[in-house]
C-alpha positions in Angstrom: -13.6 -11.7 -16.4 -15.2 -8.5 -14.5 -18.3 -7.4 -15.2 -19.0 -4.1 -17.1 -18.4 -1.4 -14.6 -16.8 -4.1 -11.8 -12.6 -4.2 -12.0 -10.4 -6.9 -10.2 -7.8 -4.2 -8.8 -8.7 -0.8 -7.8 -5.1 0.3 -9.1 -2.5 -1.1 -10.9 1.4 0.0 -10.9 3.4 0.1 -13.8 7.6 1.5 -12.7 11.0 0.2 -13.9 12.5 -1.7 -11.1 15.0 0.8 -10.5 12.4 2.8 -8.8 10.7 -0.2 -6.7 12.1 0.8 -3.6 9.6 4.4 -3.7 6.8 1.9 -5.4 6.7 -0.7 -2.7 6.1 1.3 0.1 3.3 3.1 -1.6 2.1 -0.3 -2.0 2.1 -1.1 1.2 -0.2 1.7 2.1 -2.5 1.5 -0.3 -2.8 -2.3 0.0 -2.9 -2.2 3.9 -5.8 0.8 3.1 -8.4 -2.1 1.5 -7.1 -1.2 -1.9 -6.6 -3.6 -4.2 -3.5 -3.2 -6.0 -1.8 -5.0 -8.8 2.2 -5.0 -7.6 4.3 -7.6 -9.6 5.4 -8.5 -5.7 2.1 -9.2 -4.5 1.1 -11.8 -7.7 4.4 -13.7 -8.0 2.1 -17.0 -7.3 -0.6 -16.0 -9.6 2.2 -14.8 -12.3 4.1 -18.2 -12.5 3.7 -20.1 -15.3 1.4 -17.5 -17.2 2.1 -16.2 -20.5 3.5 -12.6 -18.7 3.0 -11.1 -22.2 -0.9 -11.8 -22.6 -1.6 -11.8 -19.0 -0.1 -8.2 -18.3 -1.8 -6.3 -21.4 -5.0 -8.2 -19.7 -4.2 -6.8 -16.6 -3.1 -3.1 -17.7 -5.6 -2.9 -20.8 -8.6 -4.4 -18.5 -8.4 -5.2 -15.0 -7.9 -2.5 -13.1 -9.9 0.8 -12.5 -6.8 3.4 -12.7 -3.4 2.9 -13.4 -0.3 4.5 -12.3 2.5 5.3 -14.3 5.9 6.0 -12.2 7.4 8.1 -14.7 11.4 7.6 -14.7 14.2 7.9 -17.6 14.7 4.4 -16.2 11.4 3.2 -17.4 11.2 5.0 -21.2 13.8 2.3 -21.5 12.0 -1.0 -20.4 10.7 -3.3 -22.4 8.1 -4.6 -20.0 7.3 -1.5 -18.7 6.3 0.0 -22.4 4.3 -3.0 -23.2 2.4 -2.4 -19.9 2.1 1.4 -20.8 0.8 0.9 -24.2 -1.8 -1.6 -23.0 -2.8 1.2 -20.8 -2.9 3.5 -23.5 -5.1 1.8 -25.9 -7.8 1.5 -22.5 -7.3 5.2 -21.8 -8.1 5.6 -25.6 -11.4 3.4 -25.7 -12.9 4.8 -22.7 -12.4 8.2 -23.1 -12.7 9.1 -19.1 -9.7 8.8 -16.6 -7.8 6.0 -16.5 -3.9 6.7 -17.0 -2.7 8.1 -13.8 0.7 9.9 -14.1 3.4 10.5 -11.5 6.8 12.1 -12.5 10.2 11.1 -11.0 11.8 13.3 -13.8 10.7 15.0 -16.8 11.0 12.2 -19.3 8.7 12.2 -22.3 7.1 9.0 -23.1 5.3 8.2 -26.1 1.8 8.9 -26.9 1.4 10.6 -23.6 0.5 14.4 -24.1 1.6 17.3 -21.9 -1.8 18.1 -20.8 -2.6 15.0 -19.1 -2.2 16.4 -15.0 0.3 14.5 -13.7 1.8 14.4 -10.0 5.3 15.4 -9.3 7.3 12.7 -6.8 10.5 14.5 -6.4 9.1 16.3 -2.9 6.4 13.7 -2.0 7.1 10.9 0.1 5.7 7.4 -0.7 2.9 7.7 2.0 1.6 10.7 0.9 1.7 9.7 -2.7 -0.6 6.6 -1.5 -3.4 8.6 0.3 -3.7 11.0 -3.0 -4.2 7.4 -5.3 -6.8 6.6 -1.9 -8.7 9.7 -2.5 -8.6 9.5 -6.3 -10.4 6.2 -6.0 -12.3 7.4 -3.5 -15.2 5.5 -2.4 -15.7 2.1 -3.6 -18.9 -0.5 -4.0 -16.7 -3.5 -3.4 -17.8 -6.4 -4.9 -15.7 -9.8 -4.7 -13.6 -7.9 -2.0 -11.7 -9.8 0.5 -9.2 -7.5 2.5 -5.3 -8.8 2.0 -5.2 -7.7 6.2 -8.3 -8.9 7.6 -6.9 -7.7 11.1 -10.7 -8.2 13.0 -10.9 -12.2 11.8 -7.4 -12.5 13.6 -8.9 -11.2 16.8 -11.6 -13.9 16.9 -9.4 -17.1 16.3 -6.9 -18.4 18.3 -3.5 -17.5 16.8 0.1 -18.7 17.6 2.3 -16.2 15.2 2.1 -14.9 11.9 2.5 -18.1 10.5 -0.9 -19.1 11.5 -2.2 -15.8 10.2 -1.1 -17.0 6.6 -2.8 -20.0 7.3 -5.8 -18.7 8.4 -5.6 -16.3 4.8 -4.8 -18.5 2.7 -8.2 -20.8 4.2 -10.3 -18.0 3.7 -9.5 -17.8 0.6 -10.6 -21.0 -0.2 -14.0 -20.0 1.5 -14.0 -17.0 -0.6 -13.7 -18.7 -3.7 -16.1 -21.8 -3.3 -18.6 -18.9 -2.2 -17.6 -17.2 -5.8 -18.4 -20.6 -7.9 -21.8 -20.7 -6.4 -24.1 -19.7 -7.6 -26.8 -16.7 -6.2 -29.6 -18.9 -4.6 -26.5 -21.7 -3.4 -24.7 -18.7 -1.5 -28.3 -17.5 0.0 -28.5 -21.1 1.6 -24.9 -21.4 2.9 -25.3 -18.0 4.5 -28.6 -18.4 6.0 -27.4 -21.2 7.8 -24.2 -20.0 9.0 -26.1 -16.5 10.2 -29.3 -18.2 11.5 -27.9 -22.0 12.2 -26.9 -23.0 16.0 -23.0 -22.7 16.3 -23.3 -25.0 19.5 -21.6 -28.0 17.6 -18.1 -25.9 16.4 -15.6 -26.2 15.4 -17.6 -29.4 14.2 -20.0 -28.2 12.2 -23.1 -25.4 12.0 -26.7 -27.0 11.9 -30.4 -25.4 11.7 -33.7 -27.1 11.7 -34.5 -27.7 7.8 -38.1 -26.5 8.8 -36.7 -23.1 9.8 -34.3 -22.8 6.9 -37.2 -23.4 4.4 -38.7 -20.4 6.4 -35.8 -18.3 6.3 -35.1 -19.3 1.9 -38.5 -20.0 0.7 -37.2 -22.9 -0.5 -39.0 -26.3 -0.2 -37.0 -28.8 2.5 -36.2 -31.5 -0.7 -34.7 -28.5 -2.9 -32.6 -27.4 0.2 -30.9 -31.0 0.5 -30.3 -31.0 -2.7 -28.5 -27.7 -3.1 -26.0 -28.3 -0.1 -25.7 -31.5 -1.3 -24.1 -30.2 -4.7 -21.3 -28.3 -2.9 -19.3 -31.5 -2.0 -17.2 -29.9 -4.8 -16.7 -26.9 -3.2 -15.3 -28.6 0.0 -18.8 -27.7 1.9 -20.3 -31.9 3.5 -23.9 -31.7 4.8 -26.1 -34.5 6.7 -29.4 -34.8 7.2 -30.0 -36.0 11.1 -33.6 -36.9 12.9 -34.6 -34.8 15.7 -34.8 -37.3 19.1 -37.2 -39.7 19.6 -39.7 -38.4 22.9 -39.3 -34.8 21.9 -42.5 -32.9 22.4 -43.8 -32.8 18.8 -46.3 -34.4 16.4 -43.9 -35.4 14.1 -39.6 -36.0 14.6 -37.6 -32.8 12.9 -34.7 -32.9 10.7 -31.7 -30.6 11.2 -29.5 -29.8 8.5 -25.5 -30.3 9.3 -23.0 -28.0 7.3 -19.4 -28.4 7.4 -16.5 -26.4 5.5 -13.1 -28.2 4.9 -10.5 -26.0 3.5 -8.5 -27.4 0.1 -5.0 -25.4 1.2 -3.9 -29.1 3.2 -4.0 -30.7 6.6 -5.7 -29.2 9.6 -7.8 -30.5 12.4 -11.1 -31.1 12.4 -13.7 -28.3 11.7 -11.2 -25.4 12.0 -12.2 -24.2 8.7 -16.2 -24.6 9.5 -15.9 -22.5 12.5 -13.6 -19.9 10.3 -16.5 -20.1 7.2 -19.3 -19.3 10.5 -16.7 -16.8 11.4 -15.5 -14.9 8.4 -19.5 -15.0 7.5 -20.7 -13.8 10.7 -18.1 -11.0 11.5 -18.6 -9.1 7.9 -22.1 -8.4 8.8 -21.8 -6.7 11.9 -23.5 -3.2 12.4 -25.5 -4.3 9.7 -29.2 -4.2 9.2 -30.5 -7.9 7.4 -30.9 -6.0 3.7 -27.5 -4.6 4.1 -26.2 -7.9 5.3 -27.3 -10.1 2.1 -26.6 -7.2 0.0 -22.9 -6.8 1.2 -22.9 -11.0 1.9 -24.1 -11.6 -2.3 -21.9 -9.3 -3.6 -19.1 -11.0 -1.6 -17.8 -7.4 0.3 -15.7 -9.0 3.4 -14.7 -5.8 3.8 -15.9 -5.4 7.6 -13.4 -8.1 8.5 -10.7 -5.1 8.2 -10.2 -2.1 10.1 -9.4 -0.2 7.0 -12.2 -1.1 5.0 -14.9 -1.5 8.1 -17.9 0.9 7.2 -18.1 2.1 11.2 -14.7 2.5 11.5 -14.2 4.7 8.5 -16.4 7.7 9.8 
């Protein structure tokens, strides 16, 4: 569940299928934009096996920031698309600040929504133009647990052989992205202080650091630190402890923490996913001073890893 004032989707669409053709391409735009939209074609996975009545009131009553309504004779008469409108309703209700968003095909009345709600004719717009009016209504966005459904500038920094292994790659950082969500504040500080300050030398095999600089970096006492990575076995994150070598120039031998990243979506070679976790980590900081880096990194903004949602590339 969102926090208060934090929603899952920046927009969610509620049309009778007869209209989908219009709907999909202005989700394409908006989703290809950095939105995050709630199309019934985007969540089949998620959707399958959920109670669709429960979950979609939860969605259209709670989850989203706006909603649009694609106003059609053809959806006054759907049974799916009313329980999703009155679940929008009773938000719009609570809240008492702008949530329904209305867009006309025709001039059907629907219940419970008044005339004097502004609404946006589609008879004359096209789909694209439709999408950057829902872009500028949400306007700008503090993203928090934001991962971009295109990151096009993580593509350019791994080797890739087709889309195939771009929906492999997406589907890993995912699995990144969501053992970084189950941690919790002080385990993500670690995990990104050592993929941003560790040595990379070692990938795709692993990132490691000396546990004397890391304490540096955290504050946190070398003991507490081994026993913080050593709790995200769960998560799919192994760490080692390893001695420094014997002869090296210093009163006493160094310890270097080891961290590696193994993706739970199946079978892949060894380390690929470490060296994506250094990569995805790495690449949505850049242009970044180091407060806006943890800031962006602990509210989970990948954002930078798209060329829609980059910060520099949007001005």
């Amino acid at each position: 569940m969102a926090k208060k004032g934090e929603f899952e989707f920046d927009v969610c669409l509620s049309f009778a299928g007869e209209d989908r053709s219009y709907v999909a391409k202005v989700a394409s735009v908006l989703s290809s934009s950095g939105l995050r939209v709630f199309y019934d074609e985007y969540e089949k996975v998620s959707l399958w096996g959920k109670d669709l009545y429960e979950h979609l009131h939860e969605v259209y009553g709670k989850r989203a920031r706006y909603c649009v309504i694609f106003i059609s004779k053809n959806y006054s008469k759907k049974l799916w698309t009313n329980h999703e409108r009155r679940a929008a309703q009773e938000r719009a209700f609570k809240q008492h600040a702008e949530y329904l968003l209305p867009a006309r095909f025709d001039k059907t009345e629907l219940p419970g929504l008044r005339d004097t709600i502004g609404y946006v004719g589609l008879k004359a717009l096209s789909p694209k133009k439709f999408a950057e009016l829902i872009i500028t209504k949400v306007g700008p966005r503090q993203r928090v647990n934001y991962f971009p459904p295109i990151p096009n500038k993580l593509f350019k920094l791994l080797p890739l052989d087709g889309e195939s292994d771009k929906e492999l790659i997406v589907s890993r950082a995912h699995d990144y992205f969501n053992a970084l969500r189950r941690m919790t504040k002080e385990e993500r500080s670690v995990v990104f202080a050592i993929f941003l300050e560790g040595c990379p030398a070692e990938l795709p095999d692993n990132v490691h650091i000396n546990l004397d600089l890391l304490r540096r970096i955290t504050g946190i006492v070398p003991n507490k630190l081994k026993l913080i990575v050593g709790n995200l076995d769960s998560l799919g994150f192994t760490s080692r402890i390893r001695k420094g070598h014997d002869g090296e120039p210093s009163l006493v031998r160094q310890e270097f923490l080891e961290l590696e990243f193994l993706s739970l979506s199946g079978d892949e070679s060894s380390g690929e996913s470490t060296e994506l976790a250094h990569a995805i980590t790495t690449e949505a900081t850049v242009d970044m001073c180091s407060d806006c880096t943890m800031k962006a990194l602990q509210n989970l903004d990948f954002g930078q890893l798209s060329s829609a949602t980059h910060e520099k590339d949007l001005h």
